[in-house]
C-alpha positions in Angstrom: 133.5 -69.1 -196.0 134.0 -68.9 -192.3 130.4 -68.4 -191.4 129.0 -71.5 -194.0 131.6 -73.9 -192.3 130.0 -72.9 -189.2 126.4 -73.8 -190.1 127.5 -76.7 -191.7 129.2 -78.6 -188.6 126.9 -77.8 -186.6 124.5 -78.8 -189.0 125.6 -82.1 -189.1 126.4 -82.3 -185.5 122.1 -82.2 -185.2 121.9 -84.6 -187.7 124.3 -87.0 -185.6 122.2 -86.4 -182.3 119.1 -86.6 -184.4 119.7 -89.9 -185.6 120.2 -90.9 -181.9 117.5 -89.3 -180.1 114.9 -90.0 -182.8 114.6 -94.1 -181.1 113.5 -92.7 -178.0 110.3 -91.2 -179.1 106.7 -92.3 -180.3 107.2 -91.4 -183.6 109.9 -89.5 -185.4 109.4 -87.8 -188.6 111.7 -87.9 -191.5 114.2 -84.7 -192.4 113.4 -83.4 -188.8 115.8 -82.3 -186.6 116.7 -81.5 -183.1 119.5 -79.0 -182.5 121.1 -78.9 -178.6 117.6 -79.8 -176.7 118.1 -78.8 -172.9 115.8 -81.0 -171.6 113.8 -83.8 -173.3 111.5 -86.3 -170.8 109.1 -88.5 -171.6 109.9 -89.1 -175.2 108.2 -92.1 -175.3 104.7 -89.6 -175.4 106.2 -87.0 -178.2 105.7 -87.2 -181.6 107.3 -85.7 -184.4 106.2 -84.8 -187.6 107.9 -85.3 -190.8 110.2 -81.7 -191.7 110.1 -80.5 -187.9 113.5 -78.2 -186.7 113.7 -77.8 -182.6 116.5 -75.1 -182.5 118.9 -75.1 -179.6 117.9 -75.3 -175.6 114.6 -76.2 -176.5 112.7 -78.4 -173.9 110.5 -81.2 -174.7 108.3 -82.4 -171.3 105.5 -84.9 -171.2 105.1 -85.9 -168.0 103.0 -88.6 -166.6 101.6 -86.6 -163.7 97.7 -87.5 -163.8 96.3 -91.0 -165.1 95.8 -90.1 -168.4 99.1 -90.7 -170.7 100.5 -87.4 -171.9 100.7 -86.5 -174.9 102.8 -83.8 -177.5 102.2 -83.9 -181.3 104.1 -81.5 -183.5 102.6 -81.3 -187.0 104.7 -81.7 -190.2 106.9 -78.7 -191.2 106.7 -76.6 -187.8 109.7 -74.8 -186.9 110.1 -74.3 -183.0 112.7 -71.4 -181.7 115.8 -71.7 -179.2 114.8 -71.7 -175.4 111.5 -72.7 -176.2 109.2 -75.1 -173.9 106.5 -77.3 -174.7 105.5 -78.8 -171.5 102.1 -81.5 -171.5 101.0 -83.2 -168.6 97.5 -84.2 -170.8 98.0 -82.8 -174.2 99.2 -80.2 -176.7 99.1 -81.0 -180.0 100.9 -78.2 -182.5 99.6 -78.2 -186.0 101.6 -78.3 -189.8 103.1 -75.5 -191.3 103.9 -73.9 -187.1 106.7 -71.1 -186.7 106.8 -71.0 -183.2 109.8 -67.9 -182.5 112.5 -67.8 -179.8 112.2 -68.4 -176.3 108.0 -69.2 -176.5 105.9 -71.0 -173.5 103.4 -73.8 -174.2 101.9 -75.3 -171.6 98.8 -77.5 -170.4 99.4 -77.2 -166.7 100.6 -74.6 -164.0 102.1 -75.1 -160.6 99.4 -75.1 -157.0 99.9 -72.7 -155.3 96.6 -72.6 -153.3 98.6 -74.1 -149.5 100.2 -70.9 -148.7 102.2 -73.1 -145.8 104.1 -75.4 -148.2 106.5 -73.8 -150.6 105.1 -74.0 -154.3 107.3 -76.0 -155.6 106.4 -79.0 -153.2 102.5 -78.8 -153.9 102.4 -80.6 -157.6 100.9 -79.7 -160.5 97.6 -79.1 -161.6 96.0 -79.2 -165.0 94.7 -76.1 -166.6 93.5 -76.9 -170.4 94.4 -78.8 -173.5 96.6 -77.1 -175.7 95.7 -76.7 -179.4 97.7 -74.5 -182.4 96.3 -74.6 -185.8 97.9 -74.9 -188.9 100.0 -72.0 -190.4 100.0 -69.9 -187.1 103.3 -67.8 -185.7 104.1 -67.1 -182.6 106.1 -64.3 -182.2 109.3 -64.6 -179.5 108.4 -64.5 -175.8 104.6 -65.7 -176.1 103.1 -67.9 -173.4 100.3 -70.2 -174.1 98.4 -71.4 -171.5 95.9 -73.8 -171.5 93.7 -72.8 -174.5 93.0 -73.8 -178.2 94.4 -71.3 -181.0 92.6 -71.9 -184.3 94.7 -71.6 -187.6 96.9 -69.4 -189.6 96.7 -66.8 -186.4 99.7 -64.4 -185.9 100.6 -64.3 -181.8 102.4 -60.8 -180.7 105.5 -60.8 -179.1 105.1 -61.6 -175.4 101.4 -61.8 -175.2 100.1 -64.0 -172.6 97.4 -66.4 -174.8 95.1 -68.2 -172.0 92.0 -67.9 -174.2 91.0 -69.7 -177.0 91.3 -67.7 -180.4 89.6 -67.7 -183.6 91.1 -69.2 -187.0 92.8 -66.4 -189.0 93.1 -64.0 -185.5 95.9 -61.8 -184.6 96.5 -61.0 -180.8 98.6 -59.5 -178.8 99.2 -58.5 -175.3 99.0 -59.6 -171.7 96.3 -61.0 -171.2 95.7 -61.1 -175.3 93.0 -59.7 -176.7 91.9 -59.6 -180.7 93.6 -57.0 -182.8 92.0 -57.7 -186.2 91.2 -60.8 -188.0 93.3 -61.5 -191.6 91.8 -61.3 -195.0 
């Protein structure tokens, strides 16, 4: 009894914070919801699909670094995992059906680091690759994805390092990733 109560205020507590943050961004999907974001900037760019969950501590970044407008896009029915980051400085668009675990790294764009008299964190950023995950993938807990297309209904190891694109209906692992097997 205990442990329902529990899920069901804080249940409802997303649904309050929800209601409020779903104004701020481009478009907001029905029956989504946002548990406890950490950080969430340039809404305005994000888009939510309809049936989305962003579990707690998850950040949302779409920064207007370059001239082009940034741009996130979760697909309908994509589930992403607490502490994860989705960070687009051009674009990263996430597919339908998504189970991205705990703790995951997507990214368009890395850090300079090429002056090695100013500190890295004071030389900008610079933009690797467009970010692309089919429909149907998972992406086991403690993945990064960096910069590269992933086709659909792909499984993603636990803590691989994904900078190349991958096949539809590929399962990787490992750091750098490399193909396991391919399903079906």
């Amino acid at each position: 009894m205990i442990e329902y109560l529990f899920n069901f205020n804080k249940k409802v507590r997303a649904k309050i914070l929800t209601f409020f943050l779903s104004y701020g961004f481009k478009a907001f999907g029905k029956k989504s919801l946002i548990f406890k974001p950490s950080i969430l900037r340039g809404m305005k760019y994000i888009t939510i699909g309809k049936g989305v969950t962003v579990f707690d501590f998850g950040w949302l970044m779409a920064l207007k670094t370059f001239e082009e407008t940034p741009q996130i896009i979760i697909g309908n029915n994509t589930d992403i995992g607490r502490l994860s980051h989705i960070i687009a400085t051009k674009s990263v668009v996430i597919g339908d059906g998504v189970l991205i675990a705990d703790k995951v790294y997507i990214s368009d764009t890395s850090h300079n680091f090429e002056n090695d008299v100013i500190a890295i964190k004071n030389q900008g950023l610079k933009f690797i690759g467009r970010v692309e995950i089919g429909d149907g993938t998972w992406i086991g807990e403690g993945a990064i994805i960096y910069g590269c297309k992933i086709g659909k209904n792909c499984v993603i190891g636990a803590n691989s390092f994904v900078n190349k694109d991958v096949a539809d209906y590929s399962i990787v692992a490992g750091s750098p990733a490399k193909v396991l097997r391919e399903i079906g």
